[in-house]
N, CA and C atoms as an extended XYZ file, in Angstrom:
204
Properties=species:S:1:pos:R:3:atomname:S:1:resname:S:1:resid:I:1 pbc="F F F"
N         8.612        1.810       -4.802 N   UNK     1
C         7.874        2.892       -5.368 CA  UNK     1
C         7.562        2.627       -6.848 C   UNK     1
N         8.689        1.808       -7.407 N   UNK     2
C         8.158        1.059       -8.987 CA  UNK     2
C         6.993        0.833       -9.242 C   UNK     2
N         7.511       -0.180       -8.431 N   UNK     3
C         5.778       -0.741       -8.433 CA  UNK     3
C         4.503       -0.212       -8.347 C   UNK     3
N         4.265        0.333       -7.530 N   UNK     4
C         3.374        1.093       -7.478 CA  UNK     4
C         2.832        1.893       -8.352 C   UNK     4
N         3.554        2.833       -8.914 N   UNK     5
C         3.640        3.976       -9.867 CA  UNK     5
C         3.795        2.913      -11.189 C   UNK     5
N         3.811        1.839      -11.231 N   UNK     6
C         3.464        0.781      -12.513 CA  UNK     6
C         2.096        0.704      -12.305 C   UNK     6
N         1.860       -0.073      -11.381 N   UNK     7
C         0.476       -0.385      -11.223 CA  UNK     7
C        -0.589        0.883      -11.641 C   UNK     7
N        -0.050        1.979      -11.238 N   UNK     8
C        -0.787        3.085      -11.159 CA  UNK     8
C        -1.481        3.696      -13.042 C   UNK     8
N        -0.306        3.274      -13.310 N   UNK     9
C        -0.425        3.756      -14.751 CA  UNK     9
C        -1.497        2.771      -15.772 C   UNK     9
N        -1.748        1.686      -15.204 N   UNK    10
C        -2.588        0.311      -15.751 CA  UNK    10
C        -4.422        0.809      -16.230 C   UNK    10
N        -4.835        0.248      -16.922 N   UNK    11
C        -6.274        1.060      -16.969 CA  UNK    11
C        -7.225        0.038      -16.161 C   UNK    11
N        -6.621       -0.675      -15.261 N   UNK    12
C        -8.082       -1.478      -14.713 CA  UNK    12
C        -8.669       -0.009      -13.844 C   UNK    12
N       -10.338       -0.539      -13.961 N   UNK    13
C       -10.724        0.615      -13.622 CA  UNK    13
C       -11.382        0.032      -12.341 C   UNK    13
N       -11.535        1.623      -11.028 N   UNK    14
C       -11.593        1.275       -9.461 CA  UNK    14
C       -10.689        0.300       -8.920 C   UNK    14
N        -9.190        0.867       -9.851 N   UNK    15
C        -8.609        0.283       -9.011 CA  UNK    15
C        -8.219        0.829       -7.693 C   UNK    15
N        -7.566       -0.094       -6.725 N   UNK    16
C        -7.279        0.261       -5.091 CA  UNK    16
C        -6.094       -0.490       -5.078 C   UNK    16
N        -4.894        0.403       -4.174 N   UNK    17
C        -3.705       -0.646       -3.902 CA  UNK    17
C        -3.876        0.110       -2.524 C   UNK    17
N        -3.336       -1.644       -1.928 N   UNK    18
C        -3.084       -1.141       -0.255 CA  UNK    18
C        -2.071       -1.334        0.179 C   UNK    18
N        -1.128       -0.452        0.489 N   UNK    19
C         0.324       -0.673        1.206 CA  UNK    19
C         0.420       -0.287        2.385 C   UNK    19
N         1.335       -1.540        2.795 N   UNK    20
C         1.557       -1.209        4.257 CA  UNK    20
C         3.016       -1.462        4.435 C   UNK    20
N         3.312       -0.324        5.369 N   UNK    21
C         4.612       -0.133        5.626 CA  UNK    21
C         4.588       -0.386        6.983 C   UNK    21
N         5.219       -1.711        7.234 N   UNK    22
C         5.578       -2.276        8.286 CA  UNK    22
C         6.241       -2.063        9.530 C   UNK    22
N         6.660       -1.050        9.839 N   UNK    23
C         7.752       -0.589       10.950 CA  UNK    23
C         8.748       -0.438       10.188 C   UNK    23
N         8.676       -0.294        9.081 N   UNK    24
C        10.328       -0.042        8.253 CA  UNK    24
C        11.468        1.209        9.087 C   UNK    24
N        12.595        1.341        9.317 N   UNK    25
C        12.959        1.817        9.610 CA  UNK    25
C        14.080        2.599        8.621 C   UNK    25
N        13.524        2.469        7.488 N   UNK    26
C        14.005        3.504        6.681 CA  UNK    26
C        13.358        4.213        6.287 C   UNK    26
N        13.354        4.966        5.038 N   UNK    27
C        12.568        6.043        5.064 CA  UNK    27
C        11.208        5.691        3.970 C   UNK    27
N        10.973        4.328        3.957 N   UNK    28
C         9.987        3.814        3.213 CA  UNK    28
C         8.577        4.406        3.850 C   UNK    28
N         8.226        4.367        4.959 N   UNK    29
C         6.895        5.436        4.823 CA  UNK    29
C         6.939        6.745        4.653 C   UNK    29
N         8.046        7.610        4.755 N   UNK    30
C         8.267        8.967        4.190 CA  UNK    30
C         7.893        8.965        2.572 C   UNK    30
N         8.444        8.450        1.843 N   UNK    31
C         8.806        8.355        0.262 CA  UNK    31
C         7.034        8.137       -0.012 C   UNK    31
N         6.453        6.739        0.939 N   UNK    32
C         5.217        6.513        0.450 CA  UNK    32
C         4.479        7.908        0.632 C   UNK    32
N         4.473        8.279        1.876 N   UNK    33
C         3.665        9.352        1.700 CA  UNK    33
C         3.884       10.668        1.515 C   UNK    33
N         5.019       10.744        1.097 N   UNK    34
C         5.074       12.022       -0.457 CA  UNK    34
C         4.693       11.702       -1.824 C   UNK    34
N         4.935       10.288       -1.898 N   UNK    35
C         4.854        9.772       -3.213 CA  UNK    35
C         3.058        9.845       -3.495 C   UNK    35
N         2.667        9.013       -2.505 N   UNK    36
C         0.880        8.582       -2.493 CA  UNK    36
C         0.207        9.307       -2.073 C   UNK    36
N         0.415        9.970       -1.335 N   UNK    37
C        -0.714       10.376        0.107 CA  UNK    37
C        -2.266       10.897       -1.133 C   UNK    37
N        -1.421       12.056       -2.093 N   UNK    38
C        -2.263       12.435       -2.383 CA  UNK    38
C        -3.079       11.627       -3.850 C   UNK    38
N        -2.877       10.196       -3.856 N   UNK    39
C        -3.555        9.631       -4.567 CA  UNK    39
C        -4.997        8.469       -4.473 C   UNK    39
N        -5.709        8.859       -4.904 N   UNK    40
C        -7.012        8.227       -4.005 CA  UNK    40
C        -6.846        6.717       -3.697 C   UNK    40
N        -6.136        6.258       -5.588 N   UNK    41
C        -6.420        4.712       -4.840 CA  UNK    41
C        -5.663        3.830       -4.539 C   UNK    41
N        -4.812        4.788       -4.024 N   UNK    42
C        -3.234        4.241       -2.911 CA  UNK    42
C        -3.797        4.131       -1.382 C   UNK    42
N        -4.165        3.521       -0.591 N   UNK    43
C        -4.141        3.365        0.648 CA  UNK    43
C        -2.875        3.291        1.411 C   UNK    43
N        -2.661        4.331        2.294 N   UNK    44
C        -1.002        3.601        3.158 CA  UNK    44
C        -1.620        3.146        4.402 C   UNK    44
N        -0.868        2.201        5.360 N   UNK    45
C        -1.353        1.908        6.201 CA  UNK    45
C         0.647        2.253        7.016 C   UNK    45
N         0.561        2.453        8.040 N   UNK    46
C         1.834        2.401        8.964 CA  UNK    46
C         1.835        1.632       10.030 C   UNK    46
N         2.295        0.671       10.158 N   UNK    47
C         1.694        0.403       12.065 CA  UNK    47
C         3.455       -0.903       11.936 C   UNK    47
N         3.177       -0.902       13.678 N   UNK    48
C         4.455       -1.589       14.215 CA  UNK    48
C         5.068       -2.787       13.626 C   UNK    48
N         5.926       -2.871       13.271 N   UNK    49
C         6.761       -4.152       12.978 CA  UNK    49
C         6.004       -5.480       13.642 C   UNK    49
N         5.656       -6.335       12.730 N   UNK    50
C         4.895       -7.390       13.293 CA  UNK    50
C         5.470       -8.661       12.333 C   UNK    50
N         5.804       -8.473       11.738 N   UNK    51
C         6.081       -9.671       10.025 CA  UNK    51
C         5.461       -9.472        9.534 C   UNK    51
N         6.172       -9.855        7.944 N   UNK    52
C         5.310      -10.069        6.883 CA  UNK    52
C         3.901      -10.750        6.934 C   UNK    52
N         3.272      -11.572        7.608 N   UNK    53
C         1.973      -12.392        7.762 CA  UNK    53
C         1.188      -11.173        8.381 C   UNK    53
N         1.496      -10.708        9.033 N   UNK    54
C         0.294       -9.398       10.146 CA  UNK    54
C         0.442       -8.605        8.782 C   UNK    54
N         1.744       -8.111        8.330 N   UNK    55
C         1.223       -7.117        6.852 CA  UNK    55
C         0.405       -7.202        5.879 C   UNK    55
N         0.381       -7.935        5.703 N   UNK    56
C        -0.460       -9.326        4.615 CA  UNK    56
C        -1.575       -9.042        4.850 C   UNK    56
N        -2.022      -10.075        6.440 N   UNK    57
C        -3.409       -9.981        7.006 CA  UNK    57
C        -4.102       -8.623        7.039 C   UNK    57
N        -3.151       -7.365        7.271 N   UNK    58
C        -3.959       -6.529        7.699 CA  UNK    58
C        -4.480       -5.751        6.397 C   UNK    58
N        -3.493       -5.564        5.313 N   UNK    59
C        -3.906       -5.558        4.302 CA  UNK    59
C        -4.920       -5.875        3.458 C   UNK    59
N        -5.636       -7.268        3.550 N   UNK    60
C        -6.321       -8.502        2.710 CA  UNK    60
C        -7.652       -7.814        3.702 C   UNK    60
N        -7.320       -7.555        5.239 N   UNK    61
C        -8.532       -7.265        6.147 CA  UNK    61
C        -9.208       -5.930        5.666 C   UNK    61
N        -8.466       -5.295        4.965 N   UNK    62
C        -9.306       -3.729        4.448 CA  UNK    62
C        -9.958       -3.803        3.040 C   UNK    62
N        -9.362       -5.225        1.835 N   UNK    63
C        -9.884       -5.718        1.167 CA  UNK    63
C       -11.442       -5.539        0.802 C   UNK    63
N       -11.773       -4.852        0.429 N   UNK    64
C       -13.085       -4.958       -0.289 CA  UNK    64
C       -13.781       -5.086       -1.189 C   UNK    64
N       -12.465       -5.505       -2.418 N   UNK    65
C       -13.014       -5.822       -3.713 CA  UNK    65
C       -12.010       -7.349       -3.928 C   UNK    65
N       -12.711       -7.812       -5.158 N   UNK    66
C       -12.166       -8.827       -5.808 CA  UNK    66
C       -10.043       -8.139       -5.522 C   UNK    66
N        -9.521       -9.886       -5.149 N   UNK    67
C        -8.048       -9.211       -5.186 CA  UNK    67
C        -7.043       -9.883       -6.429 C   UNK    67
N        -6.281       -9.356       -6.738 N   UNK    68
C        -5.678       -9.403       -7.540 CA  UNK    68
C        -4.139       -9.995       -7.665 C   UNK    68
């Protein structure tokens, strides 16, 4: 959630972060989406435990600007 809420505070402008919460089985997509939901340029994504590489990919796949 650091992170994030770092990033958040930065002045690049249009920025977009995309997180994806992997099948975590803690309470890491809860926290995200109390923490984010209501921030525009937080994207959450949730979907099944696959590995880190499918998180990645699916992430980079919603990508629509220069990445960082």
């Amino acid at each position: 959630m650091q992170t994030i809420t770092s990033v958040l505070l930065s002045d690049l402008q249009d920025l977009r972060i995309i997180v994806v919460n992997d099948g975590s089985m803690d309470k890491t997509g809860e926290l995200l989406d109390a923490n984010f939901s209501h921030e525009p340029r937080v994207h959450i994504i949730h979907q099944a435990n696959r590995g880190k590489a499918a998180a990645l990919s699916h992430a980079m796949s919603l990508a629509d600007t220069e990445l960082w």
